[in-house]
TIVEX-75476 format. One line per field, with one value per atom (N, C-alpha, C, CB): residue number from 1; residue in three letters; chain; atom name; x, y, z. Coordinates in nm, 4 decimals. Each point is the difference from the previous one (the first is absolute). Glycine has a CB too. Layout:
seq <- (NUM|...)
type <- (ALA|...)
mol <- (A|...)
atom <- (CA|...)
x <- (X|...)
y <- (Y|...)
z <- (Z|...)
END
This chain:
seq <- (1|1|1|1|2|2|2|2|3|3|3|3|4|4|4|4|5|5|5|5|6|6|6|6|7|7|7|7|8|8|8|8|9|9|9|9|10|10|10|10|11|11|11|11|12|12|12|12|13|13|13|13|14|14|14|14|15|15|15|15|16|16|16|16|17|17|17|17|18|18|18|18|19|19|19|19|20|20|20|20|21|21|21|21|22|22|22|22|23|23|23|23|24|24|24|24|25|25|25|25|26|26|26|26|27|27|27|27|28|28|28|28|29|29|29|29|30|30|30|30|31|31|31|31|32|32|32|32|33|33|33|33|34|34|34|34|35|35|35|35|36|36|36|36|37|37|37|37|38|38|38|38|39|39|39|39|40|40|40|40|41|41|41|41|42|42|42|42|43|43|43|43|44|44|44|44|45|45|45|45|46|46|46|46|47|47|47|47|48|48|48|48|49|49|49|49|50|50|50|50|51|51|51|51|52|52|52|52|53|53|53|53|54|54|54|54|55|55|55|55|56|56|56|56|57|57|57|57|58|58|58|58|59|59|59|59|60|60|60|60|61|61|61|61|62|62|62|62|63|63|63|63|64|64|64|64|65|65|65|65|66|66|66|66|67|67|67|67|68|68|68|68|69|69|69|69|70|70|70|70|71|71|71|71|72|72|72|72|73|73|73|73|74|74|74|74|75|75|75|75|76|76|76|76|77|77|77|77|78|78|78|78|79|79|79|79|80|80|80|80|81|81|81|81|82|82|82|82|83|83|83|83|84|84|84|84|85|85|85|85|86|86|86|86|87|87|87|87|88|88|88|88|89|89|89|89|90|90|90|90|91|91|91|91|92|92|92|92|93|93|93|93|94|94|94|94|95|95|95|95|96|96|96|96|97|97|97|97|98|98|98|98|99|99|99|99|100|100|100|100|101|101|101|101|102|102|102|102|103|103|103|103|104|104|104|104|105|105|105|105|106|106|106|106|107|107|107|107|108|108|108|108|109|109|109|109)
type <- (UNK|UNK|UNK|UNK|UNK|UNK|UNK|UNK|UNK|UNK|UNK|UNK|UNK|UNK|UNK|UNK|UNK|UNK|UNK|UNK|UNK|UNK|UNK|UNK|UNK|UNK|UNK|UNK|UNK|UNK|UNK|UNK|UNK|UNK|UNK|UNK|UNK|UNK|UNK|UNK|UNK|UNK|UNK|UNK|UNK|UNK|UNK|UNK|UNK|UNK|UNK|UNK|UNK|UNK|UNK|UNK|UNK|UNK|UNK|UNK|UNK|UNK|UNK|UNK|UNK|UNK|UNK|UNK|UNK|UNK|UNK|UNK|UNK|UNK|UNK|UNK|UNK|UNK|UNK|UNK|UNK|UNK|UNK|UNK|UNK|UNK|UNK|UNK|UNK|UNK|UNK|UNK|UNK|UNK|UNK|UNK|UNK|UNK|UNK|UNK|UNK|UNK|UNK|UNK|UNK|UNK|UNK|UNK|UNK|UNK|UNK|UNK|UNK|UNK|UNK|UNK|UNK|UNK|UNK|UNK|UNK|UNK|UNK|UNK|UNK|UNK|UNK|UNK|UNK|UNK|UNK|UNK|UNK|UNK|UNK|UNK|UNK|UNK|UNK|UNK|UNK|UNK|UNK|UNK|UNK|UNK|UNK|UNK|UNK|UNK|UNK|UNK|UNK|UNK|UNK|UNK|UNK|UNK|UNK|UNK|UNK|UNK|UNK|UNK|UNK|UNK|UNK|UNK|UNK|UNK|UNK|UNK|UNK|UNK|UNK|UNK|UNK|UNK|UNK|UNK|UNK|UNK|UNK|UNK|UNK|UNK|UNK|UNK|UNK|UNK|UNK|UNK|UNK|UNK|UNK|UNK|UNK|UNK|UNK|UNK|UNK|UNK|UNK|UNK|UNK|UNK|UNK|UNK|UNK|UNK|UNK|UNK|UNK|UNK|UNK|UNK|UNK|UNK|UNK|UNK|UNK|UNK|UNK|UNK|UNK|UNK|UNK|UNK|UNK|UNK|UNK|UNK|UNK|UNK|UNK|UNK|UNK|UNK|UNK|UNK|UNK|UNK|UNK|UNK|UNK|UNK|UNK|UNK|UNK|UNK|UNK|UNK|UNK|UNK|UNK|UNK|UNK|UNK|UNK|UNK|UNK|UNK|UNK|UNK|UNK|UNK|UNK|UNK|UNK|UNK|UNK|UNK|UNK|UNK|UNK|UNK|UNK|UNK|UNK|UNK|UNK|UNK|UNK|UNK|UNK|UNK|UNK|UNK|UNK|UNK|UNK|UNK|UNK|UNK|UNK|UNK|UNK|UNK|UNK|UNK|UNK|UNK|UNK|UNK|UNK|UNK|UNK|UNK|UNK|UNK|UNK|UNK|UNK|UNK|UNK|UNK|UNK|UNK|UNK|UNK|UNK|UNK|UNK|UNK|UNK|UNK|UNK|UNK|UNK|UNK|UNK|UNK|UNK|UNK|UNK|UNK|UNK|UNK|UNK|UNK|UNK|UNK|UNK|UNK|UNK|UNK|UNK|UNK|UNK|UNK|UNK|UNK|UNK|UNK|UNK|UNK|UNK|UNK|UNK|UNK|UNK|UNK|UNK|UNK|UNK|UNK|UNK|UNK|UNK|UNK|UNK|UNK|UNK|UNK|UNK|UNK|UNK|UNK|UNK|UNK|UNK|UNK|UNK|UNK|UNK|UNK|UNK|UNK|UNK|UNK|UNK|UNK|UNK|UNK|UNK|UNK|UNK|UNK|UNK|UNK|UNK|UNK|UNK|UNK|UNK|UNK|UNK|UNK|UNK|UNK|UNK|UNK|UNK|UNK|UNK|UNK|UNK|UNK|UNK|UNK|UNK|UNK|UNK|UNK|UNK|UNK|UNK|UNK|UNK|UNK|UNK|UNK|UNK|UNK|UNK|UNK)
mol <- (A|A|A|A|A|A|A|A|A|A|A|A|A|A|A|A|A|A|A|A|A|A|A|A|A|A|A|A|A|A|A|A|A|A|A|A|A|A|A|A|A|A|A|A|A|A|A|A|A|A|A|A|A|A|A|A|A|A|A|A|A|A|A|A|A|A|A|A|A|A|A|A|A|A|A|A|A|A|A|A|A|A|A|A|A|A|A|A|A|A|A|A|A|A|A|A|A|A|A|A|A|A|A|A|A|A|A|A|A|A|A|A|A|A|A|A|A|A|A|A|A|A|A|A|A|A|A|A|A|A|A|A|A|A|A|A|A|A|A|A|A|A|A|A|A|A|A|A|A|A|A|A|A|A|A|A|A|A|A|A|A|A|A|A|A|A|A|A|A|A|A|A|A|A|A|A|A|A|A|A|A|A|A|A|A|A|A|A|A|A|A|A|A|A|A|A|A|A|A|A|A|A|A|A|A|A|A|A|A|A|A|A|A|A|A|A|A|A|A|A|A|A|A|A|A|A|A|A|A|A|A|A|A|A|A|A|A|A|A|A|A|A|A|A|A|A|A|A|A|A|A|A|A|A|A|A|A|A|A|A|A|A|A|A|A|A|A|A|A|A|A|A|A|A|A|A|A|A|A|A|A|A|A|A|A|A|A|A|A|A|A|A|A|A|A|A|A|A|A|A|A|A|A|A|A|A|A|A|A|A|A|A|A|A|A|A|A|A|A|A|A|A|A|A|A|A|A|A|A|A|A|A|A|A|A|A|A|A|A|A|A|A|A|A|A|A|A|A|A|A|A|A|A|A|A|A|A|A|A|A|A|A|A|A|A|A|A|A|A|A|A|A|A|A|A|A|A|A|A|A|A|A|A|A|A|A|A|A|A|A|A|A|A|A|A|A|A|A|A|A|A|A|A|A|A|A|A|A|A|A|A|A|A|A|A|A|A|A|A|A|A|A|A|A|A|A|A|A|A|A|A|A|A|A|A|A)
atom <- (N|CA|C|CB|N|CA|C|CB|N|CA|C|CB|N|CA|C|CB|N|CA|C|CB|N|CA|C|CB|N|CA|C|CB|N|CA|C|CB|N|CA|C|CB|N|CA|C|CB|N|CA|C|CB|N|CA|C|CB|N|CA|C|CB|N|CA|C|CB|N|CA|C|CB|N|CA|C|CB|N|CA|C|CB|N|CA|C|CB|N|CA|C|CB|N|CA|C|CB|N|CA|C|CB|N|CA|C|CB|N|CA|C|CB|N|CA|C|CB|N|CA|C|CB|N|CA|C|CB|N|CA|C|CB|N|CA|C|CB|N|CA|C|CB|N|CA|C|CB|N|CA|C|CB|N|CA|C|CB|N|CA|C|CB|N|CA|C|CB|N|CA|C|CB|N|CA|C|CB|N|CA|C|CB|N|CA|C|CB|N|CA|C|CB|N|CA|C|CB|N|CA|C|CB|N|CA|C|CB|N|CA|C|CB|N|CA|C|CB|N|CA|C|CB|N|CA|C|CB|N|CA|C|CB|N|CA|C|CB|N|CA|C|CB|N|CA|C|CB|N|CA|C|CB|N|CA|C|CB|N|CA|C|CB|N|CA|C|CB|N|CA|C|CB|N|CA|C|CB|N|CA|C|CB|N|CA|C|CB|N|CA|C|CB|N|CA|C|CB|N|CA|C|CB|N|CA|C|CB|N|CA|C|CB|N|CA|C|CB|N|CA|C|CB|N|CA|C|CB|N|CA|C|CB|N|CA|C|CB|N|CA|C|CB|N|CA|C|CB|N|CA|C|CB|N|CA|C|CB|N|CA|C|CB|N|CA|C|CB|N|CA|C|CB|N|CA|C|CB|N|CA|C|CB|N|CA|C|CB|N|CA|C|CB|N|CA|C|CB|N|CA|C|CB|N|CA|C|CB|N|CA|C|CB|N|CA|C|CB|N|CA|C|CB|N|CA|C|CB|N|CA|C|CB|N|CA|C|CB|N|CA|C|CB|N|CA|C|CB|N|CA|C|CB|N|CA|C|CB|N|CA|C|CB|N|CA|C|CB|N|CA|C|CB|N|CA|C|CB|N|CA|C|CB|N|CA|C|CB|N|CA|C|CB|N|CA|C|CB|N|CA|C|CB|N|CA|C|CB|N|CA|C|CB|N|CA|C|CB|N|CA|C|CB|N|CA|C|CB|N|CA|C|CB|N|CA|C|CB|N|CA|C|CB)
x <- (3.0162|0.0556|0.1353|-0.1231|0.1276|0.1359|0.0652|-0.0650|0.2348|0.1100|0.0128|0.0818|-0.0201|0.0566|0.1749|-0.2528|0.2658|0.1768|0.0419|-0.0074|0.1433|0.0878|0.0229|0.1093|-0.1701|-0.0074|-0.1353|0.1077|-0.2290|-0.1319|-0.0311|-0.0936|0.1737|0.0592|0.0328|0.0989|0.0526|0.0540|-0.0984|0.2435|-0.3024|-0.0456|-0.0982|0.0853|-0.2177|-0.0793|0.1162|-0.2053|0.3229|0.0567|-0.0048|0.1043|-0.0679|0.0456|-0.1395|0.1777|-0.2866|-0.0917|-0.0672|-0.0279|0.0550|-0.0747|0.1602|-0.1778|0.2834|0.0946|-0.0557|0.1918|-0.2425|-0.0191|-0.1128|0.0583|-0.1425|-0.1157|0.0249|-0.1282|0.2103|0.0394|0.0800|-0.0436|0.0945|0.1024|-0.1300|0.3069|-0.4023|-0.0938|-0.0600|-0.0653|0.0298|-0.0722|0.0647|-0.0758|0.2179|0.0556|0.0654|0.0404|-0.0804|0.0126|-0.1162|0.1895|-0.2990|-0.1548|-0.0061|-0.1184|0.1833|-0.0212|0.0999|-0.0622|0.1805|0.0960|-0.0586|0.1243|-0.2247|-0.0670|-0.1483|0.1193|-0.1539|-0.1034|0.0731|-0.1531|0.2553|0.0861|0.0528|0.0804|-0.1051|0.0826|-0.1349|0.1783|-0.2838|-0.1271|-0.0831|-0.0257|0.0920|-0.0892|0.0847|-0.1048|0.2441|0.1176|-0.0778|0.2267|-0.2186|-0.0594|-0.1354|0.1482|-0.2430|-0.1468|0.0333|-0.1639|0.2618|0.0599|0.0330|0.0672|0.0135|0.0626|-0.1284|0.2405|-0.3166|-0.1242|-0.0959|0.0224|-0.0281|-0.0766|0.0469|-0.0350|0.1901|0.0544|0.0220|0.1036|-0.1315|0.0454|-0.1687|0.2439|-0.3320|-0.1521|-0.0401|-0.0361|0.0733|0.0466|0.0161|0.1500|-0.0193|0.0654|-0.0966|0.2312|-0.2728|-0.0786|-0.1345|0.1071|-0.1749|-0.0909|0.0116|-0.0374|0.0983|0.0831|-0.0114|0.1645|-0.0657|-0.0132|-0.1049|0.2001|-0.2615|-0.1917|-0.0495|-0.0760|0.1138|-0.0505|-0.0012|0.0460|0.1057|0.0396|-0.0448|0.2266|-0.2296|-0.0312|-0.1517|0.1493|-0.2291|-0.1331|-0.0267|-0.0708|0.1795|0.0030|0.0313|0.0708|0.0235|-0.0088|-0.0833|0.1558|-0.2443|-0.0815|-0.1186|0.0683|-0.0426|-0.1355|-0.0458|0.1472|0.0691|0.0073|-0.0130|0.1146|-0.0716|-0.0192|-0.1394|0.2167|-0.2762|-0.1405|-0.0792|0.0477|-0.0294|-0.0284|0.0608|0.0243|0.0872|0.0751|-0.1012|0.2366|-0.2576|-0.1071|-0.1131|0.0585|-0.1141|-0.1428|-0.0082|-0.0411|0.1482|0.0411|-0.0034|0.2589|-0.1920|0.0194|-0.1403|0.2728|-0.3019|-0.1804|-0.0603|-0.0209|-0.0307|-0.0240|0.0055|0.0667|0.0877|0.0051|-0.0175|0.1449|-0.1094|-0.0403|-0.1509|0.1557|-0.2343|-0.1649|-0.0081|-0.0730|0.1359|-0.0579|0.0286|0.0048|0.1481|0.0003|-0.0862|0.2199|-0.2672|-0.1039|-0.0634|0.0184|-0.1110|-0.0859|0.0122|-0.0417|0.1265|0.0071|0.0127|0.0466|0.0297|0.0085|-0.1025|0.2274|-0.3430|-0.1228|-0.0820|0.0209|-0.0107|-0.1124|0.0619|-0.0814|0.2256|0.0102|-0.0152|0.1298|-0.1146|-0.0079|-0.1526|0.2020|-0.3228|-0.1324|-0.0463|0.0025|0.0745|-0.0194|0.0616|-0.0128|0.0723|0.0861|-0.1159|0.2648|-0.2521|-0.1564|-0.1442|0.1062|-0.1200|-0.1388|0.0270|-0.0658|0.1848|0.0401|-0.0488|0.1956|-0.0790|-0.0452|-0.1308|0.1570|-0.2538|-0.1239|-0.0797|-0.0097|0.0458|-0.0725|0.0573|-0.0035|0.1388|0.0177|-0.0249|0.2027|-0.2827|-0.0312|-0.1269|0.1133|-0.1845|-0.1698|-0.0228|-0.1075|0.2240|0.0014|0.0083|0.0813|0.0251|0.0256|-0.0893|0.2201|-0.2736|-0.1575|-0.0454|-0.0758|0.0353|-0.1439|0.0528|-0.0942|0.2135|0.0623|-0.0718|0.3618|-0.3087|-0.0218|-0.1273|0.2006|-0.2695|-0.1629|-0.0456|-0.0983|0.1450|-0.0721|0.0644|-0.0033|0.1600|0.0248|-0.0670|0.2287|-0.2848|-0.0762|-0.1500|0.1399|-0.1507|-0.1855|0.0248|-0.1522|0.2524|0.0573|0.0324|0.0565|0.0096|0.0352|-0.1255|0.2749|-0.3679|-0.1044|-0.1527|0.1618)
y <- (-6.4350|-0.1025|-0.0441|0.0943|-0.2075|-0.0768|-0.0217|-0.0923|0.1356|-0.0156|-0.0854|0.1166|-0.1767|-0.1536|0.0580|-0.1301|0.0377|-0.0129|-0.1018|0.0131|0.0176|-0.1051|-0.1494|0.2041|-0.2005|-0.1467|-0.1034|0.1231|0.0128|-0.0837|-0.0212|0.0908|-0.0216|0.0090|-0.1833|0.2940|-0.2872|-0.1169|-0.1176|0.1169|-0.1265|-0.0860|-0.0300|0.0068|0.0792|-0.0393|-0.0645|0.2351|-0.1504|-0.0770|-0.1202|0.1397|-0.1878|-0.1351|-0.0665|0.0577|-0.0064|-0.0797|-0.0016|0.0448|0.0845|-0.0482|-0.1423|0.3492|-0.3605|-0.0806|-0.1001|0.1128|-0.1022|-0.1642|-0.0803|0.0734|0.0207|-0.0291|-0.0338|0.1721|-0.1044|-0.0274|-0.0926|0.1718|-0.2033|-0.1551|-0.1066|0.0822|-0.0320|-0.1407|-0.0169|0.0173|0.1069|0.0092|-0.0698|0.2029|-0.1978|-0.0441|-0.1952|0.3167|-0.3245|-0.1372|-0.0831|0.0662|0.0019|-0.0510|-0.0303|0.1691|-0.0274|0.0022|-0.1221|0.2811|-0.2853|-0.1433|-0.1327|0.0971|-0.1130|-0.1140|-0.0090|0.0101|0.0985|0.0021|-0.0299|0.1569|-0.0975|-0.0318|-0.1394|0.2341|-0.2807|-0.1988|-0.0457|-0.0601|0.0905|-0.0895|0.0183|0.0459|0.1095|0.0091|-0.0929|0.2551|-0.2891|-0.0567|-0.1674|0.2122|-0.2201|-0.1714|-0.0117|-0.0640|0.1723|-0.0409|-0.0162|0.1322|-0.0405|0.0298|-0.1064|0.1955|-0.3099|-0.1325|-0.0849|0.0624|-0.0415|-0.1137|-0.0068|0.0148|0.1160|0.0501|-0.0565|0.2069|-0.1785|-0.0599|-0.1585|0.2280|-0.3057|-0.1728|0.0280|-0.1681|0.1811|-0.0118|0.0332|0.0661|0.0470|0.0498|-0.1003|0.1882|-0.2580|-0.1433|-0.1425|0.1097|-0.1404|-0.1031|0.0276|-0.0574|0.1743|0.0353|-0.0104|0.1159|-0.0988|0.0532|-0.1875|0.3143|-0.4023|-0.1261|-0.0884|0.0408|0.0135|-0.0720|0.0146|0.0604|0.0763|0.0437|-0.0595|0.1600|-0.1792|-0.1129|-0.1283|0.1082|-0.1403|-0.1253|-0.0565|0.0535|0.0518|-0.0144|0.0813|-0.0306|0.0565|0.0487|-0.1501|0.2779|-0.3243|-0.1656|-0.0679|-0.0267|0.0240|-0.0796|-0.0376|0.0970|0.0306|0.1092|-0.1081|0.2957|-0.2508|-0.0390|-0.1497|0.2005|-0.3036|-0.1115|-0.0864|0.0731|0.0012|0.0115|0.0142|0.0706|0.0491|0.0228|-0.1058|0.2560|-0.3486|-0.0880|-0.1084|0.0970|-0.1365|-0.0997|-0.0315|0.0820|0.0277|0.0243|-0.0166|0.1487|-0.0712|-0.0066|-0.1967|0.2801|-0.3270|-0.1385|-0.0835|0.0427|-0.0385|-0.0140|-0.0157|0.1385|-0.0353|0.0697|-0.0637|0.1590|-0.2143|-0.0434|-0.1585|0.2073|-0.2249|-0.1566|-0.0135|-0.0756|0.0945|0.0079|0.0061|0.1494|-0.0840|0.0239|-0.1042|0.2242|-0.2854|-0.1322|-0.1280|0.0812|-0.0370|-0.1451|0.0477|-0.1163|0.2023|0.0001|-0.0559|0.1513|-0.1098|-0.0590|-0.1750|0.2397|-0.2738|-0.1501|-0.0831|0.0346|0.0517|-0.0706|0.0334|-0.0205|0.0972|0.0331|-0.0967|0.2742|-0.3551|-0.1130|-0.0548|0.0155|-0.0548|-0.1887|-0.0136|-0.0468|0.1874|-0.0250|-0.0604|0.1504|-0.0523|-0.0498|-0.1176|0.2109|-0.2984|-0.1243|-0.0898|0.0647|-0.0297|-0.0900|0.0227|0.0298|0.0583|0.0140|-0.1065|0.2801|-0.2529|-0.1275|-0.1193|0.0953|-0.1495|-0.1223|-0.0793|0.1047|0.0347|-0.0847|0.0125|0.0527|0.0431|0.0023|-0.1331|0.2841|-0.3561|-0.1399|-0.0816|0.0357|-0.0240|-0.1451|0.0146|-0.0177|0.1403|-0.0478|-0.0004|0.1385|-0.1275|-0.0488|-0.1721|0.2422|-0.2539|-0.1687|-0.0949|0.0661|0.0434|-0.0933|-0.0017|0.0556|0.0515|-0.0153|-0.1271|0.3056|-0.2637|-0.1730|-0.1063|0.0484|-0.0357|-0.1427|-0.0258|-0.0332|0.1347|-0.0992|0.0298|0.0391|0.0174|-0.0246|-0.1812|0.3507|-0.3339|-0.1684|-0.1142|0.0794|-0.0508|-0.0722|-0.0401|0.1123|0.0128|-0.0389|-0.0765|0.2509|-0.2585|-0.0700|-0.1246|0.1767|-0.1872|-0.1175|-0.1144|0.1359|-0.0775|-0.0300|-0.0205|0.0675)
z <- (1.8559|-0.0852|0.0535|-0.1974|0.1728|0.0525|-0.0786|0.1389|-0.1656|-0.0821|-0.0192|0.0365|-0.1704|-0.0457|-0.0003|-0.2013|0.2918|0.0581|-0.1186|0.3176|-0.3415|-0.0766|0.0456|-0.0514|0.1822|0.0555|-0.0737|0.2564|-0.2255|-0.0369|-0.1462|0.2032|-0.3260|-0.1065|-0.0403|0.0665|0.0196|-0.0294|0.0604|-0.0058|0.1496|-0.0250|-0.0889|0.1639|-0.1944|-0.1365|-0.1421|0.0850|-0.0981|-0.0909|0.0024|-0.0136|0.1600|0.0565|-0.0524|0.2403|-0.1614|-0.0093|-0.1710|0.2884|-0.3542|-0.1488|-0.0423|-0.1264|0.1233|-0.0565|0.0413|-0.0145|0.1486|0.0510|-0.0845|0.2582|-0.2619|-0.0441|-0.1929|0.2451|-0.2915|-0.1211|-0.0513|0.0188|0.0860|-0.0221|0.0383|0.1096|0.0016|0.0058|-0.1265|0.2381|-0.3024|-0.1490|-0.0806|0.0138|-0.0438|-0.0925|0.0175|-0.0330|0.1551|0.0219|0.0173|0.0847|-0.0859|-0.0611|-0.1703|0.2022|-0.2642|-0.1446|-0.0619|-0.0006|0.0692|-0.0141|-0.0376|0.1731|-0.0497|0.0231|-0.1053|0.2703|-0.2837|-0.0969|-0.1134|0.1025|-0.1498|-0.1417|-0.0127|-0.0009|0.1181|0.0158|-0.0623|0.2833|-0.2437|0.0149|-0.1591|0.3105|-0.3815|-0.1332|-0.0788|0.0020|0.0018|-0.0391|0.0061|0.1087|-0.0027|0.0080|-0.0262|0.1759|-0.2061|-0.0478|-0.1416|0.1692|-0.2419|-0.1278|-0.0284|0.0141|0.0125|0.0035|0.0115|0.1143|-0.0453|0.0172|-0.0817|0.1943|-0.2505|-0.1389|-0.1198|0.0942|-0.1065|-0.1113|0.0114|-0.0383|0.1576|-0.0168|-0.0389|0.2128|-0.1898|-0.0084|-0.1422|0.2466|-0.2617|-0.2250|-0.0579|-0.0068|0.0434|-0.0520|0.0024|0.1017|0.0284|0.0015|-0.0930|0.2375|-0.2513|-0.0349|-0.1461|0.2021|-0.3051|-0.0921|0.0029|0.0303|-0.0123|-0.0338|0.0391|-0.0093|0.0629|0.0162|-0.1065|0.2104|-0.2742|-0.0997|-0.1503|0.1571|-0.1705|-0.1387|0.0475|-0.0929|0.2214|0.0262|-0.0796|0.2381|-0.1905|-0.0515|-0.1427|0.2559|-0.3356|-0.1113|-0.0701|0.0562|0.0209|-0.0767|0.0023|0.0298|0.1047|0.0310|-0.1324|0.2588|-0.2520|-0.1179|-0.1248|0.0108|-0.0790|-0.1037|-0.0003|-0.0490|0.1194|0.0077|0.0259|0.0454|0.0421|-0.0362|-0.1253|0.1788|-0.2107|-0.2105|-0.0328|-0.0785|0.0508|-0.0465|0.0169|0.0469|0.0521|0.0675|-0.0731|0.1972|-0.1954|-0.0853|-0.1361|0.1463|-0.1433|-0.2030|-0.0639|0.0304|0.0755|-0.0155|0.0471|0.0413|0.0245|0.0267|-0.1074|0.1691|-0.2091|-0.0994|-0.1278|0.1338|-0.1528|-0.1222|0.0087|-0.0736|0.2465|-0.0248|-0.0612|0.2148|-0.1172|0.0232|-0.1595|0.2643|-0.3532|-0.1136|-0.0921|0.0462|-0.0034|-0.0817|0.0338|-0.0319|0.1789|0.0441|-0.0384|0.1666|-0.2148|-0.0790|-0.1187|0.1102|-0.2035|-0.0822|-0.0630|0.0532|0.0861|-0.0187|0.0636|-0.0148|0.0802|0.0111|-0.0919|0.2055|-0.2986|-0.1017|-0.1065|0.0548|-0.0549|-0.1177|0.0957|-0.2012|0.3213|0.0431|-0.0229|0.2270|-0.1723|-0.0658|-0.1158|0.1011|-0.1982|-0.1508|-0.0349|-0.0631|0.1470|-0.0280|0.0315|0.0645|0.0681|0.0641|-0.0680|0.2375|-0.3100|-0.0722|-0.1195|0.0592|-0.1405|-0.0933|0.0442|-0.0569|0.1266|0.0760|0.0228|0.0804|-0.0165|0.0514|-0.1333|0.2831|-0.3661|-0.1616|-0.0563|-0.0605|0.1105|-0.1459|0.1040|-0.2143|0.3778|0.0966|-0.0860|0.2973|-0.3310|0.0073|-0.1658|0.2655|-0.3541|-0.1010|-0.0281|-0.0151|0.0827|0.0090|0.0742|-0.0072|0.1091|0.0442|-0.1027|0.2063|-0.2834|-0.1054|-0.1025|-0.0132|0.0101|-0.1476|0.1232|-0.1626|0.2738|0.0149|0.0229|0.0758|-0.0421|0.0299|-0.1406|0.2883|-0.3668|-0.1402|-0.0782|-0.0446|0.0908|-0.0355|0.0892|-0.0754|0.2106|0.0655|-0.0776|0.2021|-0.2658|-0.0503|-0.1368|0.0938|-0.1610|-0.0889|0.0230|-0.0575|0.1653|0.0086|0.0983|-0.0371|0.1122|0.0072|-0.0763|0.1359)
END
């Protein structure tokens, strides 16, 4: 077996430090990059987050939409079921006033 001298000591020191400062200037750079995914996450949270009310309005204005639809459609209904009944009048006192007149026609003939 071969002795470990105070030389071959220090250099492994040397070489684990070296190797531990490269470690710790990897973990640096990994800590920059969770930092700025962290930041890209949170502008993306944000945009996401106001897409969100965006189409929470959308929603409601939509329902708003319909609601009004809805109530139009229901008053045209209604004002074609009297202009009907207006027009059923009507052609009830044309084919009334025909019948006067061809009955005053056979009269007066």
């Amino acid at each position: 077996m071969s002795e470990i001298t105070m030389k071959d000591l220090f250099q492994a020191i040397k070489e684990v430090s070296g190797q531990v400062k490269e470690l710790s200037g990897q973990v640096k750079e990994l800590s920059g990059q969770v930092k700025n995914l962290d930041t890209k996450v949170a502008g993306l949270d944000g945009r996401m987050t106001n897409v969100e009310e965006r189409l929470t309005t959308v929603e409601e204005q939509v329902s708003l939409v319909n609601t009004e639809v809805k109530e139009t459609r229901d008053e045209m209904k209604m004002y074609f079921r009297k202009l009907d009944k207006k027009f059923s009048m009507v052609l009830d006192e044309l084919y009334e006033a025909k019948a006067d007149i061809s009955i005053l026609e056979q009269k007066v003939n």
